[in-house]
SEVEXVEX-415345 format. One line per field, with one value per residue (C-alpha): x, y, z; residue number from 0. Coordinates in nm, 2 decimals. Layout:
N
x: c(X | ...)
y: c(Y | ...)
z: c(Z | ...)
num: c(NUM | ...)
This chain:
462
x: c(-3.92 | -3.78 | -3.43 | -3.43 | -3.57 | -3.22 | -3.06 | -2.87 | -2.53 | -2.42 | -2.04 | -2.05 | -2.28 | -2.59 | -2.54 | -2.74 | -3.08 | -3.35 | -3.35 | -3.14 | -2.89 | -2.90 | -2.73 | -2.38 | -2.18 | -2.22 | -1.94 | -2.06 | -2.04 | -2.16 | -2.49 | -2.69 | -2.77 | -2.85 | -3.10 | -3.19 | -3.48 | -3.65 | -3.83 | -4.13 | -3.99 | -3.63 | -3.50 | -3.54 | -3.90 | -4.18 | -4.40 | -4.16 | -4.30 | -4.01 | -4.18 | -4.28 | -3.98 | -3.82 | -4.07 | -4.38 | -4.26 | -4.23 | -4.55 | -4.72 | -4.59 | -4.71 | -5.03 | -5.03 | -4.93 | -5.25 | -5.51 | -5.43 | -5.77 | -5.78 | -5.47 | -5.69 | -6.00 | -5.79 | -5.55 | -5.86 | -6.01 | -6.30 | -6.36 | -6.25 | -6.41 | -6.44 | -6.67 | -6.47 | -6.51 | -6.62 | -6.49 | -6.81 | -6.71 | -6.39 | -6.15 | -5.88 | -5.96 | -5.67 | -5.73 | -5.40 | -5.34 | -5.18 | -5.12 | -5.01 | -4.65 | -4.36 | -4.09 | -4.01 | -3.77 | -3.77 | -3.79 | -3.67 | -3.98 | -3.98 | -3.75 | -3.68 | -3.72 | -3.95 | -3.85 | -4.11 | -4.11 | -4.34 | -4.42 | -4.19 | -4.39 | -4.34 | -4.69 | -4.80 | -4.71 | -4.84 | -4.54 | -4.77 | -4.72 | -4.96 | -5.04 | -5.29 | -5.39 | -5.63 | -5.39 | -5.27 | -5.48 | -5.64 | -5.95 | -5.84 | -5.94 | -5.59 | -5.43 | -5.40 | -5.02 | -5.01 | -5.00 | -4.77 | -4.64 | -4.83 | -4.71 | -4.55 | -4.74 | -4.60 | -4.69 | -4.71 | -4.73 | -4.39 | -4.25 | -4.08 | -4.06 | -4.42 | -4.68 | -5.01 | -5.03 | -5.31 | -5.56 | -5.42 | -5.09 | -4.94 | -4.89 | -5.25 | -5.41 | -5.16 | -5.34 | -5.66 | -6.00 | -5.86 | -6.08 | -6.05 | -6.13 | -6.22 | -5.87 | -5.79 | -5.59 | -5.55 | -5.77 | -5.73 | -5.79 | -5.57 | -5.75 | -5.58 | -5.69 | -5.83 | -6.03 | -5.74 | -5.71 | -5.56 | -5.72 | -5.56 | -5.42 | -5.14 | -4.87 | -4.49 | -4.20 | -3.85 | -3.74 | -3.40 | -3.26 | -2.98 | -2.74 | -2.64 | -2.32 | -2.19 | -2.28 | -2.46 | -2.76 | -2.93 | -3.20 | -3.45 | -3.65 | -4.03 | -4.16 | -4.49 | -4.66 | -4.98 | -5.04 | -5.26 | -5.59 | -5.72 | -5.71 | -5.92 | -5.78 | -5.49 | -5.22 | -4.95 | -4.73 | -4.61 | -4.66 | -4.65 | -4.31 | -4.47 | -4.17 | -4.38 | -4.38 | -4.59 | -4.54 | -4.62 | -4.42 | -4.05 | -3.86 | -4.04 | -3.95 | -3.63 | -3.52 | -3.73 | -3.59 | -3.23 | -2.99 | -2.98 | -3.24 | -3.53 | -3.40 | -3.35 | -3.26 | -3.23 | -3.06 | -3.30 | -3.11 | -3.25 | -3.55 | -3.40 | -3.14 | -3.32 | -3.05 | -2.95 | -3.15 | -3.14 | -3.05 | -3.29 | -3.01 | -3.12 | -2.91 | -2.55 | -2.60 | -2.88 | -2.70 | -2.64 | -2.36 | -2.22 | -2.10 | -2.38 | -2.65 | -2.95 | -3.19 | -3.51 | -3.79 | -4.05 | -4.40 | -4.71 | -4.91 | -5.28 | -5.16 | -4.91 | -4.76 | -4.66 | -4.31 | -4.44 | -4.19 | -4.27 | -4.21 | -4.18 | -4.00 | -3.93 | -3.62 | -3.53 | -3.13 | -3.11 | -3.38 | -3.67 | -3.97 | -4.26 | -4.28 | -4.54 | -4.56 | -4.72 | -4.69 | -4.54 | -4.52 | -4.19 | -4.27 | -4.07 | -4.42 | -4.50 | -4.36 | -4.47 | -4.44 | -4.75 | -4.70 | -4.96 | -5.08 | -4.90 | -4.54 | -4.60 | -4.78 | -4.49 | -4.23 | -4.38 | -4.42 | -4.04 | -3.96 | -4.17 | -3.94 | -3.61 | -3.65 | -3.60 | -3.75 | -4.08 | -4.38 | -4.57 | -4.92 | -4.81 | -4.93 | -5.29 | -5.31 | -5.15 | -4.92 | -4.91 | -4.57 | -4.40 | -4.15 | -4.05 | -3.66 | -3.71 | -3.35 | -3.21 | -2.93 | -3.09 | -2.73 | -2.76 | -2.80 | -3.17 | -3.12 | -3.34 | -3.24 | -3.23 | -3.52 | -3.42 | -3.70 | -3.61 | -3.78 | -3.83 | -3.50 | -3.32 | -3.22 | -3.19 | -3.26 | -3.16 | -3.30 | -3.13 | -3.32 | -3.36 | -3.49 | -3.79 | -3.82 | -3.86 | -3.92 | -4.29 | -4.26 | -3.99 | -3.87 | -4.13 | -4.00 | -4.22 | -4.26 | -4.31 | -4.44 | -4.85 | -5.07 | -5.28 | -5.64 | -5.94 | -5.98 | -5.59 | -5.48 | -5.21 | -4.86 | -4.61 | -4.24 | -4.24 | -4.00 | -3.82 | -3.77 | -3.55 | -3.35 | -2.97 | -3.03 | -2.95 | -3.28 | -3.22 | -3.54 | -3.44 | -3.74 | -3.52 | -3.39 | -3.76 | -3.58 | -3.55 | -3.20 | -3.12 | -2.77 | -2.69 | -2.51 | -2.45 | -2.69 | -2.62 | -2.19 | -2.42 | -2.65 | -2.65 | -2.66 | -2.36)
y: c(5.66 | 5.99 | 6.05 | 6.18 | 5.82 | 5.69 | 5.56 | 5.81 | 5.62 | 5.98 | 6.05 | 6.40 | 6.46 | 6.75 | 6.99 | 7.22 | 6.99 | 7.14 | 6.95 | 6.67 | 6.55 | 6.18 | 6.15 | 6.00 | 5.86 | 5.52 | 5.34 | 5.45 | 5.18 | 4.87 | 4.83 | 4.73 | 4.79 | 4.60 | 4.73 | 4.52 | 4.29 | 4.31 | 4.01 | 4.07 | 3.92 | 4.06 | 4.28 | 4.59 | 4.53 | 4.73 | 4.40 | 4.19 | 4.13 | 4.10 | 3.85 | 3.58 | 3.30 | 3.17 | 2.88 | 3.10 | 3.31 | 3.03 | 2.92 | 3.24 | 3.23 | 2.87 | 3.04 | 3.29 | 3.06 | 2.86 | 3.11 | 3.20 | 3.01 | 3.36 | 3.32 | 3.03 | 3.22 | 3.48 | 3.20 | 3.04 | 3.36 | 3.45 | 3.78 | 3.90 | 3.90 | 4.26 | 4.47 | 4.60 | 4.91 | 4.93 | 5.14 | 5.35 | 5.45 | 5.58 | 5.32 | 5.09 | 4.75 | 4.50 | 4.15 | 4.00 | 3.79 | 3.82 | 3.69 | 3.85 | 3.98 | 3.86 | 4.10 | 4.45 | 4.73 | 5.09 | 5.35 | 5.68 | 5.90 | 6.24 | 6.56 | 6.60 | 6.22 | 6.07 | 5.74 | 5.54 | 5.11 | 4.91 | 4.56 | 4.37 | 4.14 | 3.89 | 3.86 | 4.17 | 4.45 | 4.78 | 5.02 | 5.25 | 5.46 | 5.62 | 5.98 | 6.03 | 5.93 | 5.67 | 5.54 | 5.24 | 5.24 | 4.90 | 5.00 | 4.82 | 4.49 | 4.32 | 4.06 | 4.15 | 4.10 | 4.36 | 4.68 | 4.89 | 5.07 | 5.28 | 5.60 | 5.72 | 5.97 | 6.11 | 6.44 | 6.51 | 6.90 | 6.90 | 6.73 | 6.94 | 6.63 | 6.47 | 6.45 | 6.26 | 6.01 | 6.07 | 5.79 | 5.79 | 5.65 | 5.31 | 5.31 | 5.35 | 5.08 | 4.83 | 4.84 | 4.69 | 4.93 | 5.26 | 5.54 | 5.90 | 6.21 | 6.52 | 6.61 | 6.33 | 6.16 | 5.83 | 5.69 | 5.35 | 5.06 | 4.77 | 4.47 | 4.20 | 3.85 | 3.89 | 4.21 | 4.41 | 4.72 | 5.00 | 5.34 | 5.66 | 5.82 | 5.70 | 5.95 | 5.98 | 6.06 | 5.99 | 5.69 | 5.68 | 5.33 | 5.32 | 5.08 | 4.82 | 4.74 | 5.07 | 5.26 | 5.53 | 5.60 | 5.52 | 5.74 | 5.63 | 5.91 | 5.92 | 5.57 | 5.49 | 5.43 | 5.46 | 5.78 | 5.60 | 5.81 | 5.53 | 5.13 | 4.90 | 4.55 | 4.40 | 4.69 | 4.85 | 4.92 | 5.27 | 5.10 | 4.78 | 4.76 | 4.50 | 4.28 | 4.05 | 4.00 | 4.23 | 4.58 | 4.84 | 4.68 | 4.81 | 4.56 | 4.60 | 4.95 | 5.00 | 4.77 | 5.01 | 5.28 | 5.21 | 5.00 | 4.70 | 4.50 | 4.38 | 4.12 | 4.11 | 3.84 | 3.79 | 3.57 | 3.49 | 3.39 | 3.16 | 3.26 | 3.18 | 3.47 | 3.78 | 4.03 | 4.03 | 4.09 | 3.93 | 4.13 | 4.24 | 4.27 | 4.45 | 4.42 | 4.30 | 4.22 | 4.03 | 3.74 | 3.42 | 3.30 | 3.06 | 2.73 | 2.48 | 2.74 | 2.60 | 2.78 | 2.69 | 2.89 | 3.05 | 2.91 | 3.09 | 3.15 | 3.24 | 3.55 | 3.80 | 3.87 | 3.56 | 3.42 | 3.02 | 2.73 | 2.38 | 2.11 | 1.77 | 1.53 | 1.48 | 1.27 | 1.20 | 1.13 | 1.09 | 0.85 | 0.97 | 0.90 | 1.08 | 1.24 | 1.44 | 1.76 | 2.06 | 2.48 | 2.60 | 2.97 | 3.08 | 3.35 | 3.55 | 3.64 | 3.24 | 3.11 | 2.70 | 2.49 | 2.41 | 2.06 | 1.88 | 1.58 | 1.35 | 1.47 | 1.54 | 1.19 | 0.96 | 1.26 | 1.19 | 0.82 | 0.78 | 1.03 | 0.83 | 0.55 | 0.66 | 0.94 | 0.75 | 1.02 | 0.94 | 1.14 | 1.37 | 1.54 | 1.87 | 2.22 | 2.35 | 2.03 | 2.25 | 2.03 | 1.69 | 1.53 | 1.61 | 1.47 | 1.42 | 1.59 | 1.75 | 1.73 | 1.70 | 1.98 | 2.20 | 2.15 | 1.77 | 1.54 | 1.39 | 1.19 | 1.37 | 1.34 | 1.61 | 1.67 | 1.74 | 1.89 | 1.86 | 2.20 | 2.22 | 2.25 | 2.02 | 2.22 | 2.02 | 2.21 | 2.01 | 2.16 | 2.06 | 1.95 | 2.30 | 2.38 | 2.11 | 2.12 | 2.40 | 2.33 | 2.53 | 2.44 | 2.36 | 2.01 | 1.97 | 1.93 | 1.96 | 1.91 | 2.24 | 2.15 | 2.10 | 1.96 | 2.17 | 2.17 | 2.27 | 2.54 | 2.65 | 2.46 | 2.67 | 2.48 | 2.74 | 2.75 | 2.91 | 3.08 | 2.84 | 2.63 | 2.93 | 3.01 | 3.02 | 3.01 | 3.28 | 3.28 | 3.52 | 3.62 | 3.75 | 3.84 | 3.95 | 3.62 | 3.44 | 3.26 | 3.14 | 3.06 | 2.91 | 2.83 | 2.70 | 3.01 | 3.16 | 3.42 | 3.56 | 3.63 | 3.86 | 4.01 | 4.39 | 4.52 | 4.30)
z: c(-6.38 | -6.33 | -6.29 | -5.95 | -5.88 | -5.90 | -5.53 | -5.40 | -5.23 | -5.01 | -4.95 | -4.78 | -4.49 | -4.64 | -4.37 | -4.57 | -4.59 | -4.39 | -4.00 | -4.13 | -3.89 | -3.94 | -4.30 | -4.30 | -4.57 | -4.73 | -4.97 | -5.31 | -5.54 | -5.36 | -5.48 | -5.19 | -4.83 | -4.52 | -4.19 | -3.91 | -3.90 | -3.56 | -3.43 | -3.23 | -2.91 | -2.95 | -2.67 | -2.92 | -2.97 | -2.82 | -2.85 | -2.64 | -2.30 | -2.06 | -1.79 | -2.02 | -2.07 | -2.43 | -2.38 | -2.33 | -2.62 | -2.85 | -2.76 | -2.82 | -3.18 | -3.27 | -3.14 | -3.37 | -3.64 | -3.57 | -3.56 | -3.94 | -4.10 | -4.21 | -4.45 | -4.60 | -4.67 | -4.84 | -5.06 | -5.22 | -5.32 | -5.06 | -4.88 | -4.54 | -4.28 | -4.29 | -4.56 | -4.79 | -4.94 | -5.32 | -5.58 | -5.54 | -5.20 | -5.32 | -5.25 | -5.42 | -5.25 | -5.25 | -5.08 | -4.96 | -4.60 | -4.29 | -3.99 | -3.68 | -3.75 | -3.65 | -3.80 | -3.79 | -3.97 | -3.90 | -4.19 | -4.16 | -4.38 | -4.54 | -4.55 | -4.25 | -4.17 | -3.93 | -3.81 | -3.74 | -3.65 | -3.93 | -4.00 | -4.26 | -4.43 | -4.75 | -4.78 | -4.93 | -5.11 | -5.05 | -4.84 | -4.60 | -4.22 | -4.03 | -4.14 | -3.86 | -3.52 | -3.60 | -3.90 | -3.71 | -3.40 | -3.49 | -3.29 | -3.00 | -3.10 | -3.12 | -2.96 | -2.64 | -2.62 | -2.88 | -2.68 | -2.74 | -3.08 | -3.38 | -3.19 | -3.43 | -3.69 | -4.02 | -4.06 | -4.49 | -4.41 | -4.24 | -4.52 | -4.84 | -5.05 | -4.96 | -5.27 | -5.38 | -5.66 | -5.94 | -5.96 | -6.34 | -6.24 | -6.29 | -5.87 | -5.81 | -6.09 | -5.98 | -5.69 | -5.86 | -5.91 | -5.90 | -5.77 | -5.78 | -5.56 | -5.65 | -5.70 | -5.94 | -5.65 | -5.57 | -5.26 | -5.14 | -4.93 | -4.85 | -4.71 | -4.50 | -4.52 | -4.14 | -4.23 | -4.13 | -4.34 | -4.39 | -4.55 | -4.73 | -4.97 | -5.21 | -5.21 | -5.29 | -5.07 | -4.97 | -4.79 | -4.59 | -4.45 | -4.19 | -4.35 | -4.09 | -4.33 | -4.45 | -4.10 | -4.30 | -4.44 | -4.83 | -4.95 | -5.20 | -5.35 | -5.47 | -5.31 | -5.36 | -5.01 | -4.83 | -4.63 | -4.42 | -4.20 | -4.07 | -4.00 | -3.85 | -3.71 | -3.56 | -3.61 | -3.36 | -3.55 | -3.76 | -4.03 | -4.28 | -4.56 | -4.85 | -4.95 | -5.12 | -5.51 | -5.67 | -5.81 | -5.54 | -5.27 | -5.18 | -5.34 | -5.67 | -5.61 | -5.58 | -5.86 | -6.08 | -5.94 | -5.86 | -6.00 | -5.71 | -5.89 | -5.74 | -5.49 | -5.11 | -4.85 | -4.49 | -4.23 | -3.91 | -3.60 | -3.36 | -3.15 | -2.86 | -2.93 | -2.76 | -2.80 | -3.14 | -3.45 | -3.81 | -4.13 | -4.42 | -4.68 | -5.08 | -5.39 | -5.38 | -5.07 | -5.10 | -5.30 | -5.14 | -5.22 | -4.91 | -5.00 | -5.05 | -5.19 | -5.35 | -5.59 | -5.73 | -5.92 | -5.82 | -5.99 | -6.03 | -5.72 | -5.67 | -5.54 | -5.69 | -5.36 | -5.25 | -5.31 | -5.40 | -5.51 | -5.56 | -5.29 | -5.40 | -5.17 | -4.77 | -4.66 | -4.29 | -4.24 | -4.60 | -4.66 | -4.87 | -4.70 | -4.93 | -5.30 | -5.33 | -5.58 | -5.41 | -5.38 | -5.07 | -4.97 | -4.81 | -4.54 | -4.29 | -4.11 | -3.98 | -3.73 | -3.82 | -4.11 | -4.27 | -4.52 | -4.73 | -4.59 | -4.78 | -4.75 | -4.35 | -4.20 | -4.36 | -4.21 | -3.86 | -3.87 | -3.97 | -3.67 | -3.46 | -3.56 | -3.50 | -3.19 | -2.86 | -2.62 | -2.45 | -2.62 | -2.42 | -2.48 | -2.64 | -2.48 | -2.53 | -2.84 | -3.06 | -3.22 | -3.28 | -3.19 | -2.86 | -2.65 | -2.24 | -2.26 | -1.86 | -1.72 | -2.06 | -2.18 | -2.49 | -2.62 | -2.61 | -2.90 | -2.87 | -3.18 | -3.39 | -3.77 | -4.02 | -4.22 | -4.61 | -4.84 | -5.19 | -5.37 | -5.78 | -6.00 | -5.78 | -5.52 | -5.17 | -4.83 | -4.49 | -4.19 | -3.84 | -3.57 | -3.47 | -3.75 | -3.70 | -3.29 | -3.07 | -2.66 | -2.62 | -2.22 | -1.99 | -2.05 | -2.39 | -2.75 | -3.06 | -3.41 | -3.55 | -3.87 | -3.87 | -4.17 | -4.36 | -4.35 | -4.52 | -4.27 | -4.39 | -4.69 | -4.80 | -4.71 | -4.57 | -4.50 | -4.16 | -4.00 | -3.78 | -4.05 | -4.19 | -3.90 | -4.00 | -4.35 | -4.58 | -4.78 | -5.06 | -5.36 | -5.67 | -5.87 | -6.17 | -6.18 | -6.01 | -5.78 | -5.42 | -5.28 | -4.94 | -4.76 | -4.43 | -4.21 | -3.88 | -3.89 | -3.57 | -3.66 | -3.98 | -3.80 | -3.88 | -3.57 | -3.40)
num: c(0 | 1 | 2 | 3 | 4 | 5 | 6 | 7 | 8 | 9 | 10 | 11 | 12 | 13 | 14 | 15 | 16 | 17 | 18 | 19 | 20 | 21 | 22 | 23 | 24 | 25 | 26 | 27 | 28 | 29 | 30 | 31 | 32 | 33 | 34 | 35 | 36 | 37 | 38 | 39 | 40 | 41 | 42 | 43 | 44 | 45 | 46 | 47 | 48 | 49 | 50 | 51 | 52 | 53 | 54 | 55 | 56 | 57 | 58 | 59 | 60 | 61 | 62 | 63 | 64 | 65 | 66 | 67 | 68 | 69 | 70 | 71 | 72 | 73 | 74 | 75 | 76 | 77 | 78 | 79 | 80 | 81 | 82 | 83 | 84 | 85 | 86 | 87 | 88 | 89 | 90 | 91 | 92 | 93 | 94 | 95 | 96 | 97 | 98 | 99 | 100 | 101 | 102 | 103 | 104 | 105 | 106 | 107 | 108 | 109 | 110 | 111 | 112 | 113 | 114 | 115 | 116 | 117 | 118 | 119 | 120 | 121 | 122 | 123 | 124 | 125 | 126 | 127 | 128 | 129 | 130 | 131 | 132 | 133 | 134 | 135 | 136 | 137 | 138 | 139 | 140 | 141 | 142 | 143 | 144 | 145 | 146 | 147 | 148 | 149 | 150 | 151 | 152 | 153 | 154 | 155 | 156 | 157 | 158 | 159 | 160 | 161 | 162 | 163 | 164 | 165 | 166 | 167 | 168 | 169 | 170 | 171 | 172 | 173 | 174 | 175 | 176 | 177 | 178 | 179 | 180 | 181 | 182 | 183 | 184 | 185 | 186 | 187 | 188 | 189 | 190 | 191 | 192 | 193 | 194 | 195 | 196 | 197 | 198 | 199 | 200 | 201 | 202 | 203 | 204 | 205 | 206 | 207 | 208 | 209 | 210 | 211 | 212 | 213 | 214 | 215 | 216 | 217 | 218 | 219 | 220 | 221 | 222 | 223 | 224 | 225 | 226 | 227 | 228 | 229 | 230 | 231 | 232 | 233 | 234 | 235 | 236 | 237 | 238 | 239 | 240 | 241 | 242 | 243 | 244 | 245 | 246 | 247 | 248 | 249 | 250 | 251 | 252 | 253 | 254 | 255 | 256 | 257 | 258 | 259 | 260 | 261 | 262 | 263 | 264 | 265 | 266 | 267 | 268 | 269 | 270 | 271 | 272 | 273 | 274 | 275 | 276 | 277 | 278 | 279 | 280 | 281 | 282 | 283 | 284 | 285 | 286 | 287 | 288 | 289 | 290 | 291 | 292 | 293 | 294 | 295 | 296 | 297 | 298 | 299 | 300 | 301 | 302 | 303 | 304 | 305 | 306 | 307 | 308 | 309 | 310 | 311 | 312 | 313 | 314 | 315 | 316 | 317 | 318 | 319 | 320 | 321 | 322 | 323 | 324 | 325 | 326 | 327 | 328 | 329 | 330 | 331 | 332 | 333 | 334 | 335 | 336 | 337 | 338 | 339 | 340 | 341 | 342 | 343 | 344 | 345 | 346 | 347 | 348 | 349 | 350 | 351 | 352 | 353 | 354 | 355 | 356 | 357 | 358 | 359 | 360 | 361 | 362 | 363 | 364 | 365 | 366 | 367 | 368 | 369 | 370 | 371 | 372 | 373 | 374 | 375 | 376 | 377 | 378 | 379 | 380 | 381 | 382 | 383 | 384 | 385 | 386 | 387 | 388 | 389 | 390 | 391 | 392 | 393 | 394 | 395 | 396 | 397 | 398 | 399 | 400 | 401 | 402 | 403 | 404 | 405 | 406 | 407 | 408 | 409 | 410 | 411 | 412 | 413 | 414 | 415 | 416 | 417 | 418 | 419 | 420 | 421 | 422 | 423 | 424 | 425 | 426 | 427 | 428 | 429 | 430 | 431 | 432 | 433 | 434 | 435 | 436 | 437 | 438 | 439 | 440 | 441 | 442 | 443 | 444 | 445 | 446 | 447 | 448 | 449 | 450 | 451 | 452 | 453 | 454 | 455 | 456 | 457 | 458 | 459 | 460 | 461)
C-alpha cells in the first residue's frame, strides 16, 4: 500500500479542501474510532415504520430470520437463485449470503463527501454505494416493509479523489474470476445468497467516518469499493459496508492500510430501545476488555467471509445439559439463534422443566416454545434460567433471559433460538443473543471476544 493509504487522525479543520465543511478534529493518537450502528427499526431509521408496536417489530424480524433457506443454499456451496453472470459477460462473480438486513452505518464518500446510509453486514465483504439511479433500486421486488432508502447516489465525476481499479490488481482478483474492460478496469458482480446482486465497477476513493467518540471525523484514503450501476433484489439502502472476514471488506482494509489493525466490535442494545443506537467501534477501541471477557478462535469456515467458532456445550442455570461439537456463525445481520439439533432439543426439554408459565401456541408457528405471561410486568422475574454456551478455547458465554426470550405479541414469550434444518443447516448466533454484550473480532489475533455490558450507557450517539 501506498503511503497516502495511511489513516489520517485530523487536528485542524481543512478550510481549504474543495466544498468540505464537515471535517473537525479528532484526538490524534488513539488508534481507533467509533460511528453509530443503526438498527432497522430504531427511531433514526428510514425502514422503521412508526405504527407498528415493539411486539410487531420483533416479530417482523424473527420473520425475516426464518425466510433465510437462502443463507443455506449459499453455505453448502450451491447457486443463487438468480443467474449469475460469467466471466465471459464481463463480470467478477462472488457468491456470499444474506438475509434481509438488520443494521445500518452511514459513510461519508468522496472529495467533497456524500453521505449516504448503507447496510452493515458481517456476512460479506465487498464495500460498495450506488453510483447510479438503478444502483440500489432492487427492482421493486423487496419486502414490502422495505420502502424507503437507496436515495442517495454518488456521483464519481464530482469527486477529485474518485479512480477505477485495473482488473490486474490484488482488489479486483480477490474478488474471484477477474474480468477486464476495454480499459483494463475492473468490472464486477457481487452475488447474494438470495440472488441479490449488485453490479459495477471496482474503483478507489476516500472514506470519511464521523467518530461517535472523538466528535470529529477520520478519513481513510483509497478504499476499495464497488461503484455500483445497477442491482437487482432486495436493496434500499445507499449501499452495503462488508465487515466480514475476507480481504476486500472494510475491516480487512483499514488494517492494511492504517495502523488500527484489522479488528472491530460492537455493543447492540436491546430491541426494545427505539431511540438509541449501538456502536460499531475499530481499532483500540474495538478491544473488549470489561471484566469477565471471553475469547475463543475463530476455525475455518466454508466461506471466507464468515466469522465461525466452535460450539460445544449448552448449560441451563449452570447445569450442562448437551455436548455437542459443531460451527456456529456469529452475525450482527440475524435476528434468531439457529442451534444443531442436538445441543437445542435437550436446551428446550430442561426449560420445559424448570419454567412455570403456561405455554401458548406461538404466533404464525414460528417458533417452538412460547409462554402465557398477559398481565405479567416485562420487568418481572418469570423464572427463566440463564442459558451458558461454552464456545472452543474454553471461553464461557451466559446469556440472560433476554438474551433467549423476546415477547413477539402482547402477553407471549418465546424461545428465540430455532433448530437448523436441511432447508437452513448453518447454526447462527443471532442477534438477540448478543444484545449487551461487547462482541469484539480481531482477525490479527483470529479471535472472537464477548463481555457482558450496558450497551446502551456506550452507545455512540448518547
Amino acid at each position: 500500500m501506498e503511503a497516502t493509504t495511511m489513516l489520517l487522525l485530523f487536528t485542524l479543520l481543512l478550510a481549504g479542501q474543495r466544498g468540505c465543511t464537515c471535517t473537525a478534529s479528532v484526538v490524534a493518537g488513539e488508534g481507533g474510532f467509533s460511528v453509530d450502528f443503526i438498527h432497522r427499526d430504531s427511531a433514526r431509521s428510514p425502514f422503521r415504520h412508526p405504527a407498528l408496536s415493539p411486539h410487531a417489530r420483533a416479530l417482523a424480524a424473527a420473520r425475516r430470520s426464518l425466510q433465510g433457506e437462502v443463507l443455506g443454499r449459499s453455505y453448502s456451496g450451491a447457486s443463487p437463485a438468480a443467474a449469475p453472470v460469467s466471466a465471459a459477460d464481463g463480470g467478477v462473480e462472488s457468491k456470499i449470503i444474506t438475509r434481509s438486513f438488520e443494521y445500518l452505518m452511514y459513510v461519508n464518500v468522496g472529495t467533497p463527501p456524500t453521505q449516504l446510509l448503507a447496510i452493515a453486514d458481517t456476512g460479506s465483504d465487498l464495500v460498495w454505494v450506488n453510483c447510479s439511479s438503478n444502483g440500489g433500486s432492487g427492482g421493486g421486488d423487496g419486502p414490502a416493509d422495505a420502502d424507503a432508502g437507496g436515495n442517495v447516489v454518488f456521483q464519481p465525476s464530482r469527486s477529485s479523489t474518485y479512480s477505477q481499479v485495473s482488473c490486474q490488481s490484488n482488489a479486483c482478483q480477490a474478488l474471484s474470476q477477474a474480468s477486464c474492460d476495454a480499459d483494463s478496469e475492473c468490472q464486477y458482480q457481487y452475488s447474494y445468497g438470495d440472488g441479490s446482486r449488485t453490479i459495477g465497477v471496482l474503483s478507489t476513493e476516500t472514506f470519511s467516518f464521523v467518530d461517535g467518540g472523538g466528535k470529529g471525523q477520520v478519513r481513510v484514503p483509497r478504499v476499495n469499493f464497488g461503484c455500483s450501476t445497477d442491482s437487482a433484489g432486495t436493496f434500499r439502502s445507499d449501499g452495503l459496508v462488508g465487515l466480514g472476514a475476507g480481504p476486500v471488506s472494510l475491516v480487512s482494509q483499514l488494517g492494511a492500510a492504517t495502523h488500527i489493525g484489522r479488528r472491530f466490535s460492537y455493543c447492540l442494545i436491546p430491541s426494545y430501545d427505539a431511540n438509541s443506537s449501538s456502536t460499531l467501534n475499530f481499532g483500540s477501541r474495538a478491544v473488549v476488555s470489561e471484566p469477565g471477557a471471553a475469547s475463543t478462535p475463530l476455525v475455518p469456515s466454508d466461506v471466507d467471509s464468515y466469522y465461525t467458532v466452535a460450539l460445544e456445550s449448552v448449560a441451563v442455570g449452570g447445569q450442562e445439559v448437551a455436548t455437542h461439537d459443531s460451527r456456529i456463525i456469529v452475525d450482527s445481520g440475524t435476528t434468531l439463534t439457529f442451534l444443531d439439533p442436538g445441543l437445542l432439543e435437550p436446551l428446550v426439554t430442561e426449560l420445559e422443566r424448570r419454567i412455570k408459565l403456561q405455554r401458548v401456541q406461538p404466533p404464525e408457528q414460528l417458533l417452538q416454545l412460547c409462554y402465557d405471561v398477559q398481565g405479567k410486568s416485562q420487568t418481572e422475574d418469570f423464572g427463566i434460567p440463564d442459558v451458558t454456551l461454552r464456545f472452543g478455547g474454553g471461553a464461557a458465554v451466559t446469556l440472560r433471559p433476554e438474551n433467549t426470550f423476546s415477547l413477539l405479541q402482547e402477553g407471549t414469550l418465546c424461545l428465540v433460538m430455532v433448530p437448523v434444518s436441511e432447508s437452513q443447516p448453518v447454526s447462527i448466533l443471532g442477534n438477540i443473543a448478543q444484545q449487551n454484550f461487547h462482541v469484539g473480532y480481531d482477525l490479527d489475533a483470529r479471535t472472537v471476544t464477548f463481555a457482558a455490558a450496558d450497551c446502551t450507557r456506550s452507545s455512540a450517539s448518547s
